[in-house]
N, C-alpha and C positions, 0 to 999 in steps of 0.2 A: 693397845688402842681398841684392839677386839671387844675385850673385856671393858672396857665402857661404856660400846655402843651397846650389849647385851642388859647390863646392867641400868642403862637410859631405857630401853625398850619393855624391861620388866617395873619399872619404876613408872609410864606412862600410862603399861598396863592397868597395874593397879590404881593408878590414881583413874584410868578412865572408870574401871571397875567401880569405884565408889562414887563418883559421878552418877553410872548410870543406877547404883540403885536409888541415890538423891533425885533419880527423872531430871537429872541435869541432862537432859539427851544433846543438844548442842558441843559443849563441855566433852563431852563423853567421847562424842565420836571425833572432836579434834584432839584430842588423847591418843586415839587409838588409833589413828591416823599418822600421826607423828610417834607411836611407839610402831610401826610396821615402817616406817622409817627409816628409823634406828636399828630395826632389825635387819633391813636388806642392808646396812651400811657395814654390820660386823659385817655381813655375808661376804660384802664386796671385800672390806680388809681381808680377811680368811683367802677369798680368793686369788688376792693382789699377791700376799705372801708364799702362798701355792706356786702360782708363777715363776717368782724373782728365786724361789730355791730351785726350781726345777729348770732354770735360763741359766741358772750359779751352775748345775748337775752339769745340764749340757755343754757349756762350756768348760768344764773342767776335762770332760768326755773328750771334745777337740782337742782341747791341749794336749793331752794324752795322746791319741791318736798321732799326731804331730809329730811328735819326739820320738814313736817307734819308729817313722820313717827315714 
């Protein structure tokens, strides 16, 4: 999912890019508005993922702990 939101946010890029050399400046900056978007949205997936392995870590840690006892 990463990789789509990366891929929407470079795709917006450019399209604002060419807007704004068209002096479509409206256009342009709703582009580029919605490609920083997309980009905090990998960011958030990235970090959701970060999380849920390192929640997966710890509780494997408990587990462990557990069973020596």
């Amino acid at each position: 999912m990463r990789k789509f939101w990366i891929l929407l946010a470079a795709l917006l890029a450019a399209m604002a890019a060419v807007f704004g050399v068209l002096q479509d400046f409206d256009k342009a900056f709703v582009l580029a508005a919605a490609g920083a978007v997309s980009w905090f949205l990998s960011y958030r997936v990235q970090m959701r993922q970060l999380v849920e392995s390192s929640d997966k870590h710890k509780g494997a840690d408990l587990d462990s702990t557990d069973e020596d006892s």
